[in-house]
N, C-alpha and C positions, 0 to 999 in steps of 0.2 A: 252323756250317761247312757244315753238310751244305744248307743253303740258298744259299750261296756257290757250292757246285760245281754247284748243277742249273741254276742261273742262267747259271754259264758257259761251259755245255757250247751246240754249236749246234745247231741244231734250230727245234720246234717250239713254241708256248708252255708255257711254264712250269708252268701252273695253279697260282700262288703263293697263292692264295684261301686254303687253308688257313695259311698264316704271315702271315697279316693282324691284324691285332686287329681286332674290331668297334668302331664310331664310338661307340655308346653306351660302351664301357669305357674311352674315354679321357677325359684331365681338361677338355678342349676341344676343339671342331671343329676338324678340320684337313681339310684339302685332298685331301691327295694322301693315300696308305695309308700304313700303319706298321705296320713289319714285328715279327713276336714275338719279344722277347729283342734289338731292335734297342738299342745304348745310347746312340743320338740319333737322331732325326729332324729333317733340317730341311725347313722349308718355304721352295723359295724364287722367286721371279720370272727366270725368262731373260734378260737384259740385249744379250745376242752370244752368238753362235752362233760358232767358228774351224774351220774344216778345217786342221788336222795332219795331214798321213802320214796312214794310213786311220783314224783318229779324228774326234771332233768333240768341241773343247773347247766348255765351255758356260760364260759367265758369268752370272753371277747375283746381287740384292740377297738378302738371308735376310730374310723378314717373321718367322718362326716356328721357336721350337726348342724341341723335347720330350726333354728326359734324365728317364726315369723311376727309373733306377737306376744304380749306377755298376757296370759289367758291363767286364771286360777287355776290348779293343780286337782285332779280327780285325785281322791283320798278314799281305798279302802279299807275297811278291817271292822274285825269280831260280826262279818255278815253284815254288813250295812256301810251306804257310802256316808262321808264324813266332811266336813266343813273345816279348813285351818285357821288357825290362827298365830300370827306374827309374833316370833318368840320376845322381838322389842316391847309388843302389847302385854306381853302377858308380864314382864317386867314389870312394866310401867302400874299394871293392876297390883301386882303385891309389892311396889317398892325395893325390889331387889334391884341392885346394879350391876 
């Protein structure tokens, strides 16, 4: 999380070097960096580029996906990070099948 917020603040660079893994510690080359404690990395090809409202959507092919572990999912939205919950759970809570 604490890499999430320094990322999203505006400013100057980041200097994320440190939340990088080294190329030799991974199971194969990749491309681009990957980030520590990330729980995927993908590698992917640009396809289109979309101007939205002050955005830019990006499409993309995926050549490349690294899950090293299965690490809970960082959830954001309405300005605040979020906690999930297991759609079976929430089932299981109202009896729905």
């Amino acid at each position: 999380m604490h890499l999430s917020r320094l990322c999203s603040q505006a400013g100057e660079d980041k200097f994320v070097d440190d939340y990088v893994v080294p190329q030799d510690a991974l199971p194969h080359r990749m491309s681009m960096p990957v980030l520590r404690n990330s729980i995927v990395t993908f590698e992917c090809k640009a396809t289109e580029v979309r101007p939205v409202g002050s955005h830019l959507v990006v499409m993309a092919t995926v050549d490349g996906i690294l899950a090293p572990s299965s690490l809970p999912p960082l959830l954001y939205g309405e300005g605040r990070y979020m906690c999930g919950v297991a759609v079976d759970e929430i089932a299981a809570v109202s009896g729905a099948q």
